[in-house]
C-alpha positions as CSV (number, residue, x, y, z in Angstrom):
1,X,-13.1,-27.1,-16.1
2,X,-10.5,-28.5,-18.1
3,X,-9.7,-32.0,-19.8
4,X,-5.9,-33.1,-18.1
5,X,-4.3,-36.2,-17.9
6,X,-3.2,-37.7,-14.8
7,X,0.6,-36.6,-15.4
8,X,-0.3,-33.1,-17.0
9,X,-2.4,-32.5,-13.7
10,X,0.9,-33.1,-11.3
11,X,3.0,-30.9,-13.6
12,X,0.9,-27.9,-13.5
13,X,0.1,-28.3,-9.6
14,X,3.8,-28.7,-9.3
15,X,4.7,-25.5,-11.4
16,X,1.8,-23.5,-10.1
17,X,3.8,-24.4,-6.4
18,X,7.1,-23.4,-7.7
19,X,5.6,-20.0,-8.8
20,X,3.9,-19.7,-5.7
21,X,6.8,-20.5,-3.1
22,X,10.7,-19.7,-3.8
23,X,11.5,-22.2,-0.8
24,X,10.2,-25.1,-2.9
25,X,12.8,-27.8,-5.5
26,X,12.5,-30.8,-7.1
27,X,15.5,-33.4,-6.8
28,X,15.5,-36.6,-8.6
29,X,16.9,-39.3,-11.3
30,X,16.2,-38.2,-14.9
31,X,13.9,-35.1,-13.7
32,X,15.8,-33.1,-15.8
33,X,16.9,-35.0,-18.7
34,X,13.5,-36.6,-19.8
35,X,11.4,-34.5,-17.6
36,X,11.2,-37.4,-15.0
37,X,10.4,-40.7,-16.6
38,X,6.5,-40.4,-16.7
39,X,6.9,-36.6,-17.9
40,X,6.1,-34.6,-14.5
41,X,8.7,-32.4,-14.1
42,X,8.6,-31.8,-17.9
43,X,9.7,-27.5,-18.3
44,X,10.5,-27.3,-14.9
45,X,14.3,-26.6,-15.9
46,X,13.7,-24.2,-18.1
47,X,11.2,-22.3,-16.3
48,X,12.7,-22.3,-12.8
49,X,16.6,-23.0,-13.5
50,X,18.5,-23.9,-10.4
51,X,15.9,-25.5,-8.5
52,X,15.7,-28.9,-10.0
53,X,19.0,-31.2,-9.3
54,X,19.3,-34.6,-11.3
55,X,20.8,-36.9,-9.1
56,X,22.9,-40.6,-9.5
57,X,20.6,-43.2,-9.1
58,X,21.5,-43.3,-4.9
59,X,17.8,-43.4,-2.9
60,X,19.5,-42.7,0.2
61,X,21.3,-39.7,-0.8
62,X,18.5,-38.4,-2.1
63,X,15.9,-38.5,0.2
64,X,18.8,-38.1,3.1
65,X,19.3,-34.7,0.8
66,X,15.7,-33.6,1.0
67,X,15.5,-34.4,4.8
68,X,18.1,-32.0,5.0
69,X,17.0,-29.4,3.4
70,X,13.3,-29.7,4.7
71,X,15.1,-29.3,7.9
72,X,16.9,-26.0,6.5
73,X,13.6,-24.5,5.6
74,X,13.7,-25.6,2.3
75,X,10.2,-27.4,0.8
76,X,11.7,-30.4,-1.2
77,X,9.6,-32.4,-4.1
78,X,11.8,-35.9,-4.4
79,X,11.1,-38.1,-7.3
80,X,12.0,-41.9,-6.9
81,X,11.7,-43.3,-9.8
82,X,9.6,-46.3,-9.1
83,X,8.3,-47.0,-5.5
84,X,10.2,-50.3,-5.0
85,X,13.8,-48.5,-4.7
86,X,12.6,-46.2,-1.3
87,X,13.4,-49.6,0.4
88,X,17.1,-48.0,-0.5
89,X,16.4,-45.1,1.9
90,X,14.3,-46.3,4.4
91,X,16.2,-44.8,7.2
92,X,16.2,-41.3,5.9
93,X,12.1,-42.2,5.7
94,X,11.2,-44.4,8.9
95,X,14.0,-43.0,11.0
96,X,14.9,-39.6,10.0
97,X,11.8,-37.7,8.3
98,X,9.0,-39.2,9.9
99,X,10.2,-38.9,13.1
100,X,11.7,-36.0,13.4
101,X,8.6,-33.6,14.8
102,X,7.8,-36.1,17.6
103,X,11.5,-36.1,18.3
104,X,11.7,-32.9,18.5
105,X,9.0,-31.7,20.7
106,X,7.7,-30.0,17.4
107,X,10.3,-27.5,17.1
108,X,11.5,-29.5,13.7
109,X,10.0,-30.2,10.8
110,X,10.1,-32.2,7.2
111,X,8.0,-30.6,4.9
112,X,8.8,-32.9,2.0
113,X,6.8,-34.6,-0.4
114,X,8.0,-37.8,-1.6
115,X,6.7,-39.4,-5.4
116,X,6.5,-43.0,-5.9
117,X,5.5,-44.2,-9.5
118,X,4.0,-47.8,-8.4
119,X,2.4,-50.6,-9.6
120,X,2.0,-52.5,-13.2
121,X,2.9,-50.1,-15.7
122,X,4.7,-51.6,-18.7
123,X,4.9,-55.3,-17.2
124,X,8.0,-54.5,-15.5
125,X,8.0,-57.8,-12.9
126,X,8.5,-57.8,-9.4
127,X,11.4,-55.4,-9.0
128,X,9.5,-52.4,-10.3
129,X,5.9,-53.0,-10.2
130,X,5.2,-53.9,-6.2
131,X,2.8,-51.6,-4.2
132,X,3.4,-51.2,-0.5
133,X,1.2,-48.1,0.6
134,X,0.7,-50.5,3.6
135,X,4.5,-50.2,4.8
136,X,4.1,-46.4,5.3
137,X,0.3,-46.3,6.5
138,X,2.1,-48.4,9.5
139,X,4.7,-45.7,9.9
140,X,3.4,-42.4,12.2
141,X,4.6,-39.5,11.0
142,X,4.0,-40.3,7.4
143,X,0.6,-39.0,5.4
144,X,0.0,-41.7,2.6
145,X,-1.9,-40.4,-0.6
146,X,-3.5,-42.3,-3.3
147,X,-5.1,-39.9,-5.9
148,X,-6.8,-41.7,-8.6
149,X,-8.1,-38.5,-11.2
150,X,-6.7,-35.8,-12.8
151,X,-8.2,-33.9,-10.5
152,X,-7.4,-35.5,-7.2
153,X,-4.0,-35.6,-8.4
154,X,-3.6,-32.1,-9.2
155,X,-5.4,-31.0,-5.3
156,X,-3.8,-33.3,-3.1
157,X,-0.1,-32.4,-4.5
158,X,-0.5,-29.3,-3.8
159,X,-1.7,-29.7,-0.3
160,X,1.3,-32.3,0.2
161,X,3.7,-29.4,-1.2
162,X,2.0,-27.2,1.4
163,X,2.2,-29.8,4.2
164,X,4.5,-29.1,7.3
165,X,5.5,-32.9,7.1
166,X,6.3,-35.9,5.1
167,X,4.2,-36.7,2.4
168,X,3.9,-40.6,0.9
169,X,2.8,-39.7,-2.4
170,X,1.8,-43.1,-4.5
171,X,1.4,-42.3,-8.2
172,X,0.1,-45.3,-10.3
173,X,2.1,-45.9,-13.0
174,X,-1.1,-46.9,-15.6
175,X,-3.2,-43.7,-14.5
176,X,-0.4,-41.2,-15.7
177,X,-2.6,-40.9,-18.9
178,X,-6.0,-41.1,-18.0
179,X,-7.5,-37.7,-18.8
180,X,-10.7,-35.8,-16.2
181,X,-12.0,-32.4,-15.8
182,X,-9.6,-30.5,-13.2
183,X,-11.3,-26.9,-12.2
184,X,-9.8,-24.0,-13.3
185,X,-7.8,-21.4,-10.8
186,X,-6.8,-22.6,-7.6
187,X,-7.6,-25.9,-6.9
188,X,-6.8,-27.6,-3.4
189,X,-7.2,-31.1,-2.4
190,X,-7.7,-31.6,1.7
191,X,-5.1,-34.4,2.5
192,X,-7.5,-36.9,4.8
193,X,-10.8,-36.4,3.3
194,X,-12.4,-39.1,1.1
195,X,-15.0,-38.8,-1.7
196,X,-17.7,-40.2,-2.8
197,X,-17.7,-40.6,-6.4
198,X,-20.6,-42.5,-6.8
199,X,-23.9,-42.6,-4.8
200,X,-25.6,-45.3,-4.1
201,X,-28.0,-47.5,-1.9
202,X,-27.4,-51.3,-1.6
203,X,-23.7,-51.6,-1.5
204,X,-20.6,-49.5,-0.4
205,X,-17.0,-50.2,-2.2
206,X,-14.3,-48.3,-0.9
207,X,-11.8,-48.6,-3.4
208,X,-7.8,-47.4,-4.1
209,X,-6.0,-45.7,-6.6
210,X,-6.7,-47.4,-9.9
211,X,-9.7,-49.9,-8.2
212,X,-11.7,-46.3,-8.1
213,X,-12.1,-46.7,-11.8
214,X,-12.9,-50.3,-12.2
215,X,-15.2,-50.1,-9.4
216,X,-17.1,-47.4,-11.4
217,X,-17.6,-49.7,-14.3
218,X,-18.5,-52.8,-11.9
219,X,-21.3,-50.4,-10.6
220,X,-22.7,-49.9,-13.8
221,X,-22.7,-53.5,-14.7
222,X,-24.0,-54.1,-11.1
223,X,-27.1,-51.9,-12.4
224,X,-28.2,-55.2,-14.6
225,X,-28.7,-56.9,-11.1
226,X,-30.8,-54.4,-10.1
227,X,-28.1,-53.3,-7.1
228,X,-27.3,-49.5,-6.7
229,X,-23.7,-49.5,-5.4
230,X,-22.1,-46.4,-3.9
231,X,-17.9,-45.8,-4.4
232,X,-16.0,-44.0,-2.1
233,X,-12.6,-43.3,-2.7
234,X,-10.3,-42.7,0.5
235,X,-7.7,-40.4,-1.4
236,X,-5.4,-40.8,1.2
237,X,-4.7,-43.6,3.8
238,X,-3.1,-42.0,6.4
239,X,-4.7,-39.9,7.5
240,X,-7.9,-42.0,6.4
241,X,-11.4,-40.1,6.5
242,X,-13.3,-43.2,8.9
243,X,-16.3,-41.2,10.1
244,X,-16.9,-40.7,5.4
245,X,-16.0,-44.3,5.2
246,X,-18.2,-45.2,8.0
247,X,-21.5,-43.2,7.3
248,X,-21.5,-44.6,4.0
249,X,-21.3,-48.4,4.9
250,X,-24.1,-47.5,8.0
251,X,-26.4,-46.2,5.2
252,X,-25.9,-49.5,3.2
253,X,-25.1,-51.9,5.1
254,X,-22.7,-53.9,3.3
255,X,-19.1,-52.7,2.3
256,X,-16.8,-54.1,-0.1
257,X,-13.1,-53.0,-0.1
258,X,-11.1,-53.4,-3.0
259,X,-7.5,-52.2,-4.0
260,X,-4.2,-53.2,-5.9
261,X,-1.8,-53.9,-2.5
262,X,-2.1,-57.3,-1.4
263,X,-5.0,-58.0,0.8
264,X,-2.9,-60.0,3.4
265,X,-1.8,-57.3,5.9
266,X,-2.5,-54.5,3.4
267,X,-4.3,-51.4,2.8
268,X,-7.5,-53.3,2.2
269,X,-7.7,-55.3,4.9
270,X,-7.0,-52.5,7.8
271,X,-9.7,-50.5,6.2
272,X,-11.9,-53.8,6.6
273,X,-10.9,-54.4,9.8
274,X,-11.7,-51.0,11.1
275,X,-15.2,-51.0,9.0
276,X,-15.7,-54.2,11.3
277,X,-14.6,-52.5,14.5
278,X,-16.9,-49.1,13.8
279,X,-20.0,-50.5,12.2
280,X,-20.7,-54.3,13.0
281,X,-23.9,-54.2,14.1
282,X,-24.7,-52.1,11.0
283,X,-23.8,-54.8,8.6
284,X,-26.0,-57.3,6.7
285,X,-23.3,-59.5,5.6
286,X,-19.4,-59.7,6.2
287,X,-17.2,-57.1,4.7
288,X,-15.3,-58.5,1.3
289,X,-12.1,-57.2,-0.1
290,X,-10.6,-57.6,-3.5
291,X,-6.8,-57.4,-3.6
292,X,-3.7,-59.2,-5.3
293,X,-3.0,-62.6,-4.1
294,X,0.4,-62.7,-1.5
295,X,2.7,-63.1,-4.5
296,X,5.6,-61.1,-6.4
297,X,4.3,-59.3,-9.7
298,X,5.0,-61.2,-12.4
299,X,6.1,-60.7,-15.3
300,X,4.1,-62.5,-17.8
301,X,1.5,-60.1,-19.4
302,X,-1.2,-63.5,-18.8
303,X,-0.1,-64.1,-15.1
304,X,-0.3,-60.3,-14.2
305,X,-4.1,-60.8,-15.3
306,X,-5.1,-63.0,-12.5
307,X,-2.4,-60.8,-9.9
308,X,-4.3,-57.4,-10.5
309,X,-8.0,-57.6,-9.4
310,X,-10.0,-56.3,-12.5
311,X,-13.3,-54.4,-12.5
312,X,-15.4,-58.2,-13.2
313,X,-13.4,-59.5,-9.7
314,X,-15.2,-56.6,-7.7
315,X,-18.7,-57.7,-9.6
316,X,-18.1,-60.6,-8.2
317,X,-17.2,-59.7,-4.5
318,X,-20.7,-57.4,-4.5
319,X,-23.0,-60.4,-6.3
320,X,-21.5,-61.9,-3.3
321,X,-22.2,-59.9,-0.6
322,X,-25.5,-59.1,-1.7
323,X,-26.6,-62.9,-1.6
């Protein structure tokens, strides 16, 4: 084991890929220049010249590029630089890459893996700081990951790189420096299997991207209550591991599911609703969830504190449940 951060993990996943397969290239704005603006594709120029392309900052060009070539037998890696401009090429996602298997009859492919820094980073406002995992979870034909360690990260970009389709691939901007143990040698990732990163007895939360972390520190404060609270973290949401999700929430009969997307019609609220569908008459009380309130980000650093749900907001969504 090694100690990475979040961004180091994706840059040696992504150069351990390039060594591994000739057919793969990274296309993006700034990837070149300032090794992509969170430092991912930082050496990748230098080490494998003529497969990285800085673009103009055009989001339909690019990804309509990387369609392309995923069609040519090419693997692309695009970077977007934040999530909120692939509403700029939402056609070459929705209509062109996702679709294009079904369409088909299977005898095309997109294997392309699409990044998309997201969420509050640097109080940014609501032009650069939204989540929408949610729009793409509704989309077949898309896989939607979330990683939230070093290690996840690191795993599950490599299985995307490997993928034979689109990959949704939501990186949160304020994890990019959060350090964890990633194994040593080949490390691989299953896209569509969660994990439990905390076992426990009384309570499950199922919990997203950066809510993983905060919902490990609510279960330790949780432990002055006397409740033993279990985390599973889906890793990716479409496909999304229900029969983990489920057997956890049958062995404690409450469930609690917290992330960064709005609840209303988001993430958190289909994984709720399906947790009500699969295991209703396994519950002890109603299923909770902990998302941002229906509003734009803002951009006041004292406003985004009661937008973001915090690690005391999913204390209070279990002291709930449990009473």
């Amino acid at each position: 084991m090694k100690t990475m951060a979040f961004n180091e993990a994706l840059r040696e996943g992504l150069h351990e890929e390039m060594a591994r397969d000739d057919s793969i290239f990274v296309i993006g704005e700034d990837v070149i220049t300032h090794g992509g603006p969170y430092k991912v594709t930082e050496g990748v120029a230098e080490r494998f010249p003529g497969r990285i392309f800085e673009t103009p900052i055009a989001e339909a060009g690019i990804v309509g590029v990387g369609v392309g070539a995923a069609l040519a037998g090419m693997r692309p890696v695009v970077e977007l630089m934040y999530l909120d401009f692939v509403t700029c090429a939402m056609d070459e996602v929705v209509n062109q890459a996702a679709k294009m298997r079904y369409m088909s009859g299977g005898q095309g492919s997109v294997p392309m893996v699409i990044r998309l820094p997201c969420g509050v980073g640097r109080l940014l406002a609501a032009q650069h700081s939204q989540i929408m995992e949610s729009w793409f979870m509704h989309v077949p034909g898309l896989q939607v990951v979330v990683p939230s360690t070093p290690a996840d990260a690191k795993g599950l970009f490599k299985s995307a790189i490997r993928s034979p389709d689109p990959v949704m691939f939501f990186e949160y901007k304020r994890i990019y420096t959060s350090k964890g143990e990633v194994p040593d040698g080949e490390h691989l990732v299953p896209i569509g299997l969660a994990d439990i990163k905390r076992e426990g007895e009384d309570a499950t939360i199922i919990a997203v991207g950066p809510m993983v972390e905060k919902s490990l520190e609510a279960a330790i404060t949780l432990e002055d209550d006397g409740y033993d609270v279990e985390v599973v973290d889906p890793r990716s949401l479409s496909p999304l591991d229900t029969d983990t999700i489920c057997s956890s929430v049958r062995k404690t009969g409450r469930a609690i599911v917290c992330g960064e997307d709005s609840a209303f019609a988001g993430a958190v609220s289909e994984i709720a609703a399906m947790i009500g569908e699969n295991c209703f008459h396994d519950l002890k009380a109603p299923v909770a969830r902990v998302g941002s309130p229906h509003v734009p980000m803002p951009f006041s650093a004292e406003l985004v504190k009661h937008v973001v749900p915090s690690s005391e907001s999913v204390v209070s969504a279990v002291q709930a449940v449990m009473n």
